[in-house]
C-alpha positions as a Markdown table, in Angstrom:
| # | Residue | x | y | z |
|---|---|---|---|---|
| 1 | Unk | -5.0 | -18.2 | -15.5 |
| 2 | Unk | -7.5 | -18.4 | -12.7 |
| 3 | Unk | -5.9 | -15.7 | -9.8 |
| 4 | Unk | -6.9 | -15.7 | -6.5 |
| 5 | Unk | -6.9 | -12.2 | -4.8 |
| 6 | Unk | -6.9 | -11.9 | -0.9 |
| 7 | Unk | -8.5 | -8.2 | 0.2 |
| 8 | Unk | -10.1 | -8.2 | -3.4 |
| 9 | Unk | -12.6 | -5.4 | -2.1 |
| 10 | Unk | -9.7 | -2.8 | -1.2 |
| 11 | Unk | -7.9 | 0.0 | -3.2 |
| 12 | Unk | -5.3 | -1.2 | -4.8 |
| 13 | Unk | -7.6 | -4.4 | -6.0 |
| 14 | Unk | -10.6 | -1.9 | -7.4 |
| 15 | Unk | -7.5 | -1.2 | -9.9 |
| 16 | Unk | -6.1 | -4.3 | -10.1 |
| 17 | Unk | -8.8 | -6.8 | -11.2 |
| 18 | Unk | -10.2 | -5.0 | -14.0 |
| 19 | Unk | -6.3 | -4.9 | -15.3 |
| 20 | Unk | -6.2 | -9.4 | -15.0 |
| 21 | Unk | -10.0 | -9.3 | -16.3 |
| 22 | Unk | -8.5 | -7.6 | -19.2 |
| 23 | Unk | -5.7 | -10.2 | -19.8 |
| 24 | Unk | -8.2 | -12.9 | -20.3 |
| 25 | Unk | -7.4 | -14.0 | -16.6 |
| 26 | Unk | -10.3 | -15.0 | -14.1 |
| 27 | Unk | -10.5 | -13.9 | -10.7 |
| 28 | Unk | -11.3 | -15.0 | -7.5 |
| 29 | Unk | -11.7 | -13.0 | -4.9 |
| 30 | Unk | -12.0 | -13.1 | -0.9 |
| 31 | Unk | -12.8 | -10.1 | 1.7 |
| 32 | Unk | -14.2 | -9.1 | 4.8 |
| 33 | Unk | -16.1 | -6.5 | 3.2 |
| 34 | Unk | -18.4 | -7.0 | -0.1 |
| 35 | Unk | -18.2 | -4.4 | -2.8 |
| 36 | Unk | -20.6 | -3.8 | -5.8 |
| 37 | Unk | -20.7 | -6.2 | -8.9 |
| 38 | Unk | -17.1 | -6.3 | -10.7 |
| 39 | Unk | -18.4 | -8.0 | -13.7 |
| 40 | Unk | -18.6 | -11.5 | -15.2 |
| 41 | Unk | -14.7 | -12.2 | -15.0 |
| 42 | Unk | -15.2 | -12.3 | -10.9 |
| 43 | Unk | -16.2 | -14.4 | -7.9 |
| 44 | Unk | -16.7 | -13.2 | -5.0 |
| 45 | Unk | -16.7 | -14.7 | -1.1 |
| 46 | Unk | -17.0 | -12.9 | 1.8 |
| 47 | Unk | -14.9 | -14.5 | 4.5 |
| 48 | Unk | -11.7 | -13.9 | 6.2 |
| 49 | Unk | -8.4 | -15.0 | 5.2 |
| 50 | Unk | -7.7 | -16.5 | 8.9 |
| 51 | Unk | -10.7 | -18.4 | 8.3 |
| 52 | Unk | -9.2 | -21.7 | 6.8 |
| 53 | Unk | -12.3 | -23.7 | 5.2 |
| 54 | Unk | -13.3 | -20.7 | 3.6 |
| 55 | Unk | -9.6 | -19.9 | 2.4 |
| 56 | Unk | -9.5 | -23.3 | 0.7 |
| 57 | Unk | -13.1 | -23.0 | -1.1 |
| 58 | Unk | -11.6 | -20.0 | -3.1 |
| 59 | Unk | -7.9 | -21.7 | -3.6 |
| 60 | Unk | -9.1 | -24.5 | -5.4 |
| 61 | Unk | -7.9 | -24.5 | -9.3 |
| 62 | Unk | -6.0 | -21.3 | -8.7 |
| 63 | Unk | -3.1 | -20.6 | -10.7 |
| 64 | Unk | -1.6 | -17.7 | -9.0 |
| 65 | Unk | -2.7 | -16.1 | -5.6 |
| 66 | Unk | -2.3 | -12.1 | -5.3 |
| 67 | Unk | -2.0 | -11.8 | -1.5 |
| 68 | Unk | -3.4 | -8.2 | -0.7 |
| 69 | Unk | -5.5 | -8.6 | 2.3 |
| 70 | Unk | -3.8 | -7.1 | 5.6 |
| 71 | Unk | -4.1 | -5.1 | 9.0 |
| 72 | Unk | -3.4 | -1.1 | 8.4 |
| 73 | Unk | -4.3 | 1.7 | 9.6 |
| 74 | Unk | -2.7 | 4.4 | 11.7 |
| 75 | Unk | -4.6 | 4.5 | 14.9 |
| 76 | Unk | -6.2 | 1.9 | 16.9 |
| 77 | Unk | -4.9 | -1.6 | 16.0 |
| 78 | Unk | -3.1 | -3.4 | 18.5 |
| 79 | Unk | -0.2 | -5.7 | 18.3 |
| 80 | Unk | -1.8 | -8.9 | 18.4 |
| 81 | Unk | -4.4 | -7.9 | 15.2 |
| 82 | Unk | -1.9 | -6.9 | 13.8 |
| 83 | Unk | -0.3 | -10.5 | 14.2 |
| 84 | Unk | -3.3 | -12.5 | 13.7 |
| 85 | Unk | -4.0 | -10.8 | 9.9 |
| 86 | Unk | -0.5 | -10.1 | 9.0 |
| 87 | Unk | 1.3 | -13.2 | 10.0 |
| 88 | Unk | -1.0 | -15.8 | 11.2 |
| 89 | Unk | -3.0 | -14.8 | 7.7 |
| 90 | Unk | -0.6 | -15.0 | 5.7 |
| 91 | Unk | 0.1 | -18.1 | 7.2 |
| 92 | Unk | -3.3 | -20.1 | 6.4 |
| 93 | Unk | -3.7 | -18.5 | 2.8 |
| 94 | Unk | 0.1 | -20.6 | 2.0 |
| 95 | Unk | -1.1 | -23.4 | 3.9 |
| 96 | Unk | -3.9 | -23.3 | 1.8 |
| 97 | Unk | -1.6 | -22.6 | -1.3 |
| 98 | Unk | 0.6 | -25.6 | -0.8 |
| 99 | Unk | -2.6 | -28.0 | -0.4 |
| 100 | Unk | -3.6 | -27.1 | -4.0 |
| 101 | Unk | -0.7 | -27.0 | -6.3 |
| 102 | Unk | -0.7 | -23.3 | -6.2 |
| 103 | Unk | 2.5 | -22.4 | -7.5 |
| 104 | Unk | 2.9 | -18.4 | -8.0 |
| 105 | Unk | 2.4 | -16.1 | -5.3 |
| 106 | Unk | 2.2 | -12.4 | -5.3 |
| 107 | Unk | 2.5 | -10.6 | -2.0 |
| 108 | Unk | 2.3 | -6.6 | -1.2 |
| 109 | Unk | 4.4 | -6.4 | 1.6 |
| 110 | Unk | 5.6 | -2.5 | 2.3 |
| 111 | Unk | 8.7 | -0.4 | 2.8 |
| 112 | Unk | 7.4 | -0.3 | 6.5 |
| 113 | Unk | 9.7 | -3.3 | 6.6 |
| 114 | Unk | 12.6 | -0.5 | 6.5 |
| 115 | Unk | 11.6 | 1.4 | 9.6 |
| 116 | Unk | 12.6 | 5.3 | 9.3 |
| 117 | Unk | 15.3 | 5.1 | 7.0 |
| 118 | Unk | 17.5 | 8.3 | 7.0 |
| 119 | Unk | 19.0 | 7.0 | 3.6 |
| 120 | Unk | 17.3 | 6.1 | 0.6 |
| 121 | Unk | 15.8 | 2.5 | 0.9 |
| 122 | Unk | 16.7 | 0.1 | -1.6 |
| 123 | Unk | 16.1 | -3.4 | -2.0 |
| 124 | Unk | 19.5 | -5.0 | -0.6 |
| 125 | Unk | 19.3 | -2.6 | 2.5 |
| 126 | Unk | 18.7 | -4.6 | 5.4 |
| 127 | Unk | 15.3 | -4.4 | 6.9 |
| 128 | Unk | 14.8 | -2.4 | 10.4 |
| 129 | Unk | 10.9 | -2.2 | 11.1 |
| 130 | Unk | 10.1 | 0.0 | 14.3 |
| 131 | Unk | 6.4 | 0.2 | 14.1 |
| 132 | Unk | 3.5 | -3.4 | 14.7 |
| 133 | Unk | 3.2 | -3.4 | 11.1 |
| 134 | Unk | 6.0 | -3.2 | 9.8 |
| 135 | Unk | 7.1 | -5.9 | 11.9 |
| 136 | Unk | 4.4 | -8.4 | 11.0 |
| 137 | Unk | 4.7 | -7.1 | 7.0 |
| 138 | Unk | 8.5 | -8.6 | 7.5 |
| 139 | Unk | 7.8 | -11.5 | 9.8 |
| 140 | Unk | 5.0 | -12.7 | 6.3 |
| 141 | Unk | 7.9 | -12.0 | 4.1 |
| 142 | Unk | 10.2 | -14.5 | 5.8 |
| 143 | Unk | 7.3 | -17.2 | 5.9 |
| 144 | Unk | 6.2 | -16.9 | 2.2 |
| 145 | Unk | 10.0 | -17.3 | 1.8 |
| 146 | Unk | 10.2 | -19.9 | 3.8 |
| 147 | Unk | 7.0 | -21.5 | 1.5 |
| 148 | Unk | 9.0 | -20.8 | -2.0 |
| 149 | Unk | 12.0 | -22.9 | -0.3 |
| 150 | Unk | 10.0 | -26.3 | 0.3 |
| 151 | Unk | 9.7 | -26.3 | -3.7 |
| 152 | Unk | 12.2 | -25.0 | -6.2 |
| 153 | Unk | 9.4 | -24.8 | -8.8 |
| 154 | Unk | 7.6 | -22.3 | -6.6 |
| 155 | Unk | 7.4 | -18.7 | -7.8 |
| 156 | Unk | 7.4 | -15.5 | -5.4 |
| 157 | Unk | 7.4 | -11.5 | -6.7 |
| 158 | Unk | 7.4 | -9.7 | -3.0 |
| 159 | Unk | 6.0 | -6.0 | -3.9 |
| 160 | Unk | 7.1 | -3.7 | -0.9 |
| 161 | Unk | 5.2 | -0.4 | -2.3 |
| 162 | Unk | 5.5 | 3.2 | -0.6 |
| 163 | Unk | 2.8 | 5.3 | 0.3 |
| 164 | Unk | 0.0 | 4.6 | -2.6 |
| 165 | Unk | -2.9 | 7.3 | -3.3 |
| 166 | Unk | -5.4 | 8.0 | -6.1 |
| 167 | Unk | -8.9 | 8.1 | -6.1 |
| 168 | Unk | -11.2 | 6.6 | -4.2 |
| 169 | Unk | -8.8 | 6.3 | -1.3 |
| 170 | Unk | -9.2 | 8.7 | 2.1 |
| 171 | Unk | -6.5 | 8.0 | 3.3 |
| 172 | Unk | -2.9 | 10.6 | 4.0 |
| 173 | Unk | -3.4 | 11.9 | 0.4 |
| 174 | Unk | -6.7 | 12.8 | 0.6 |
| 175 | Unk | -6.5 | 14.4 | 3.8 |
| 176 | Unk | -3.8 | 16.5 | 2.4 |
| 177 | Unk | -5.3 | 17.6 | -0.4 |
| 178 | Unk | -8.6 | 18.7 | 1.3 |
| 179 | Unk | -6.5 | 20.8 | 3.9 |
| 180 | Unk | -5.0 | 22.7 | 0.9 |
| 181 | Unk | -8.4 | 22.8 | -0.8 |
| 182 | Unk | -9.9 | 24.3 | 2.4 |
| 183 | Unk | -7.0 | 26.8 | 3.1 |
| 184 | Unk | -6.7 | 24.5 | 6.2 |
| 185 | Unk | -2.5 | 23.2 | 5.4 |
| 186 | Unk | -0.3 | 24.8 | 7.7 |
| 187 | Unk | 3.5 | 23.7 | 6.5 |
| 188 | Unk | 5.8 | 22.6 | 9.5 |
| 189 | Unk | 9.6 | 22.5 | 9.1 |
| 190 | Unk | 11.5 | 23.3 | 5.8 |
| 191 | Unk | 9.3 | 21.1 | 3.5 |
| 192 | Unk | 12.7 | 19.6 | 1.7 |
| 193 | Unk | 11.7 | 16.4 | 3.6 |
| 194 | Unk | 11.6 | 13.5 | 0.6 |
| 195 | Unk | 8.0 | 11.5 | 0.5 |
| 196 | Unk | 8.0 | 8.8 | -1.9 |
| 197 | Unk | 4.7 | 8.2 | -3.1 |
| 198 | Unk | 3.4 | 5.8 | -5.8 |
| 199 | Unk | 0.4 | 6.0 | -7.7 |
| 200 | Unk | -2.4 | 3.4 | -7.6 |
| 201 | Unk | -3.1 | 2.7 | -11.3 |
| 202 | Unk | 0.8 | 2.3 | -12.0 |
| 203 | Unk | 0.8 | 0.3 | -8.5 |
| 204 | Unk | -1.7 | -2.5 | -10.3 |
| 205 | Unk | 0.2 | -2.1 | -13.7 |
| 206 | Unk | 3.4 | -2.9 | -12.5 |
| 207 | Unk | 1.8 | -6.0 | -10.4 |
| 208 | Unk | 0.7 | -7.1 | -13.9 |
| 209 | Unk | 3.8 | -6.9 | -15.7 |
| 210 | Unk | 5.5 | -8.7 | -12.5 |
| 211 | Unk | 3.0 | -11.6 | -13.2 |
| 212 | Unk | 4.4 | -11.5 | -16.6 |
| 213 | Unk | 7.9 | -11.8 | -15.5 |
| 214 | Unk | 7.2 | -14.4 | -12.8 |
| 215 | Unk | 10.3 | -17.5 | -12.2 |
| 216 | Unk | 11.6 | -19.8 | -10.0 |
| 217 | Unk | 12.4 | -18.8 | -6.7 |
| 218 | Unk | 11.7 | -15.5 | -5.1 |
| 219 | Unk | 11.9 | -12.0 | -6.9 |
| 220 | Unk | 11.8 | -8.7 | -4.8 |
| 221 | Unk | 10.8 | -5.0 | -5.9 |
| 222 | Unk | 10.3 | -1.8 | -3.9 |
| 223 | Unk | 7.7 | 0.3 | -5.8 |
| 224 | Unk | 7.3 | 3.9 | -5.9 |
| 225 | Unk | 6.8 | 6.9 | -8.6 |
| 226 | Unk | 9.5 | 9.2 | -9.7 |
| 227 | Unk | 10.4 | 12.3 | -9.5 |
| 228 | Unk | 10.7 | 11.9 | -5.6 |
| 229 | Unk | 8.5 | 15.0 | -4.8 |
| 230 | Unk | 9.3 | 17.0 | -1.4 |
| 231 | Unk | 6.7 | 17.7 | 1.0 |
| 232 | Unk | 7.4 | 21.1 | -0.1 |
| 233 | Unk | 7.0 | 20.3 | -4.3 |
| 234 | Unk | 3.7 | 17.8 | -3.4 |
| 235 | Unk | 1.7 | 20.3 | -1.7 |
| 236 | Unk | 2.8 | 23.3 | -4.2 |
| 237 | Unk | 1.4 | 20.2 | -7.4 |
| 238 | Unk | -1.6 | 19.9 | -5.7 |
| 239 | Unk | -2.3 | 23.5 | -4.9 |
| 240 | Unk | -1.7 | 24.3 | -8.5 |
| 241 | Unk | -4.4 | 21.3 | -9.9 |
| 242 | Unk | -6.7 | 23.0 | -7.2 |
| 243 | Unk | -6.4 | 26.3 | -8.7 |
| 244 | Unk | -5.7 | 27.6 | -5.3 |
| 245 | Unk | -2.5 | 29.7 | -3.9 |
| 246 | Unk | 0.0 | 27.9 | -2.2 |
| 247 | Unk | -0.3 | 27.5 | 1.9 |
| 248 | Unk | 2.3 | 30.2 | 3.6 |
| 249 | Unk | 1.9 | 30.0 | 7.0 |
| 250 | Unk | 4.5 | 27.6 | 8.2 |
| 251 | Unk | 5.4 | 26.5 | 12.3 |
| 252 | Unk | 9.1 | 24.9 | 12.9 |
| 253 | Unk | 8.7 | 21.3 | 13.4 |
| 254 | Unk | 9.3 | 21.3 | 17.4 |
| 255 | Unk | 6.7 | 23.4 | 18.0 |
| 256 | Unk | 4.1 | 21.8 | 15.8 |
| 257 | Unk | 5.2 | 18.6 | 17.5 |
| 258 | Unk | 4.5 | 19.8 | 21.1 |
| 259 | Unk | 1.0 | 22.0 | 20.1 |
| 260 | Unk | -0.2 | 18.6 | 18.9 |
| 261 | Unk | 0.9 | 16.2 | 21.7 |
| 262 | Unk | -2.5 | 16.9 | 23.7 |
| 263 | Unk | -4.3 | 15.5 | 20.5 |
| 264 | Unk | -2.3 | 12.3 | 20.9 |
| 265 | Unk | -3.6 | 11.5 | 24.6 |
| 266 | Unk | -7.2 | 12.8 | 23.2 |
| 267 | Unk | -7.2 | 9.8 | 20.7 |
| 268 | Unk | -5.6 | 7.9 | 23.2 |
| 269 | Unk | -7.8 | 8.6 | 26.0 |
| 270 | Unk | -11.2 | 8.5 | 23.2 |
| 271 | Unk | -10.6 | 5.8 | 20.9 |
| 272 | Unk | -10.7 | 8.4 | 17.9 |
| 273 | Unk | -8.6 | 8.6 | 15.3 |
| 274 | Unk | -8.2 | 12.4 | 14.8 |
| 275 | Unk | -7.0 | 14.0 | 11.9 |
| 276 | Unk | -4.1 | 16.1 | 14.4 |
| 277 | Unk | -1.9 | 14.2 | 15.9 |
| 278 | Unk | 1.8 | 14.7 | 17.0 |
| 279 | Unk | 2.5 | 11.3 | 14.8 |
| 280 | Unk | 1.0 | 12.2 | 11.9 |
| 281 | Unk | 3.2 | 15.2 | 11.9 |
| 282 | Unk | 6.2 | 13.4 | 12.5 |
| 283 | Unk | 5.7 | 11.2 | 10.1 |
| 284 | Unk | 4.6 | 13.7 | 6.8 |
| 285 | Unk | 7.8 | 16.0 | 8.5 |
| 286 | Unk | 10.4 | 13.2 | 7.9 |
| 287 | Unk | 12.0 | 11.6 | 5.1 |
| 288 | Unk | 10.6 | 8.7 | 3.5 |
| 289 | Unk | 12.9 | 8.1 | 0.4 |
| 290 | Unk | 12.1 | 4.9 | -1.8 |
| 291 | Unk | 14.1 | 4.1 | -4.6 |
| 292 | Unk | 12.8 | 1.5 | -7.0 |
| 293 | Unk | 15.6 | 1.1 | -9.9 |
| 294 | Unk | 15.1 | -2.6 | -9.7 |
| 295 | Unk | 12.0 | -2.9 | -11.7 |
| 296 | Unk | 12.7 | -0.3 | -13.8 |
| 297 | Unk | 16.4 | -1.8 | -14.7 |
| 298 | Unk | 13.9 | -5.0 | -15.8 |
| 299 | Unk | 12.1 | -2.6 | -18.2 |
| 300 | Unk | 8.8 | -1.3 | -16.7 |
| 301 | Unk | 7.8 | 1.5 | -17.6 |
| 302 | Unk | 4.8 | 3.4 | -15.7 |
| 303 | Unk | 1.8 | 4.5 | -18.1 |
| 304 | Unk | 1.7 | 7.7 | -15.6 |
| 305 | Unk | 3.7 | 10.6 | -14.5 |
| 306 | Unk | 3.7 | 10.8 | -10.6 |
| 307 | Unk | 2.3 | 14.5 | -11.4 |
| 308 | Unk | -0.5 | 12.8 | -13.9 |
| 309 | Unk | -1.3 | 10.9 | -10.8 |
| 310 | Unk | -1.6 | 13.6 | -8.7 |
| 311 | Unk | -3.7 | 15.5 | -11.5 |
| 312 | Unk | -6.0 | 12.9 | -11.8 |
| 313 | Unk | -6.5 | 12.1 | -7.8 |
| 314 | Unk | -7.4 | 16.1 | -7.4 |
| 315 | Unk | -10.0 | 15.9 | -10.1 |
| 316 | Unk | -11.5 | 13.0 | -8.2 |
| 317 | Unk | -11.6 | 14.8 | -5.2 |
| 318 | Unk | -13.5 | 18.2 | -6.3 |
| 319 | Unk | -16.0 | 15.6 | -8.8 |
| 320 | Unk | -17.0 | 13.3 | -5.9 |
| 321 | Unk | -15.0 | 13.1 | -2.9 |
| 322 | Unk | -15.2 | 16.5 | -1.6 |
């Protein structure tokens, strides 16, 4: 197949591609940011996705379009970016879609759509976003669904993945690993918070066998790894691939909370995004349980352990990223 594959210079695509290259599939590729050569199998365009002409130079004779390209990060986007990647995007790359016969469409939505779930989130759980993203990571969903319902040939896999990590990403996991590396980690609260995490490489290999498994109509799957590691359990795993004793010092969560409040109006008042904030901690203090029986009940299988993955991200860090 020829596969089209919006934000084609991000993470979870620097996994991905090589993974369809493999199959014997050729990619196409569009991003706002150019990475270094990916090999004969790939084209490349630099262009944005709301940028329509340029969205339909890369859709033509595409067979499937992988729709990774999005607005995240955790400080400093407003609502209306948000908006304009997320939804109005989304929007051009199905016009763009329907104009050329494109009839499978993978999108990586997120369990952001679920809001703070105190329960474990599963696919028939109704969807309660309460942050920008998560909002406009639901409102795509409903159009792409919209999309599959003006054909019944049309086939949709939705992918709402957890937190991923692995290497070459400096993002939550990263900084967490290097506070522990640097004896920096202070715990807050009990640690017995759940934290779903998946891991990149079984991320793009369940993508692959979803292509596989691809029908009428639309499909949806959470993703994340199993076990579901604690904060408590993730930071003891990586502390023991670091070779390093395991962080004691520990604050309650209210008072952690309140000693970084000031940090929050800093980044406010600065435009930084600091690696303290009072949000940050709330969110690695509070439950974030994923389940994803549904793909697994269809038979996939991840090629890595979530500990393997973790392994494998710390080696990273002390080869090259630290």
């Amino acid at each position: 197949m020829r596969v089209l594959v919006t934000g084609s210079s991000g993470f979870i695509a620097r996994f991905l591609i090589p993974g369809l290259a493999a199959r014997g599939h050729e990619v196409v590729g569009i991003d706002t940011r150019a990475v270094g050569d990916s090999g004969s199998h790939f084209r490349f365009v630099q262009a944005d996705i709301r940028d329509e002409d340029a969205v339909n130079r890369v859709m033509q004779r595409v067979d499937l379009a992988v729709h990774l390209a999005a607005e995240h990060k955790d400080f400093g986007v407003s609502e209306s970016r948000y908006h304009e990647v997320n939804v109005e995007g989304t929007d051009t790359v199905l016009r763009s879609a329907a104009r050329f016969g494109v009839g499978k469409f993978i999108f990586f939505s997120s369990v952001a759509v679920y809001g703070t779930s105190p329960a474990p989130t599963h696919e028939e759980l109704a969807p309660l976003p309460d942050s920008p993203y998560g909002k406009t990571k639901l409102l795509a969903e409903t159009r792409i669904e919209g999309w599959a319902r003006t054909d019944s040939g049309r086939e949709v896999v939705i992918v709402r993945p957890t937190v991923i990590f692995g290497p070459w990403n400096y993002a939550n996991m990263y900084r967490l690993i290097d506070s522990v590396a640097r004896r920096r980690y202070i715990g807050v609260g009990a640690g017995t918070n759940i934290k779903s995490i998946g891991y990149v490489e079984n991320v793009a290999d369940a993508t692959l066998f979803l292509i596989e498994r691809m029908k009428a109509g639309v499909q949806l799957f959470n993703y994340a790894d199993s076990p579901h590691l604690t904060t408590g359990e993730l930071v003891r795993c990586i502390a023991a691939d670091l070779h390093v004793s395991v962080p004691f010092l520990r604050f309650p969560r209210p008072m952690a909370l309140a000693a970084a409040f000031p940090f929050d109006v800093l980044a406010k008042a600065t435009g930084k995004d600091l690696p303290l904030t009072a949000k940050r901690i709330d969110k690695f203090t509070s439950p974030s349980h994923h389940l994803a029986d549904k793909i697994r009940a269809i038979g996939y299988q991840p090629p890595y352990a979530l500990e393997d993955g973790i392994r494998k991200t710390v080696a990273w860090y002390l080869d090259e990223a630290r």
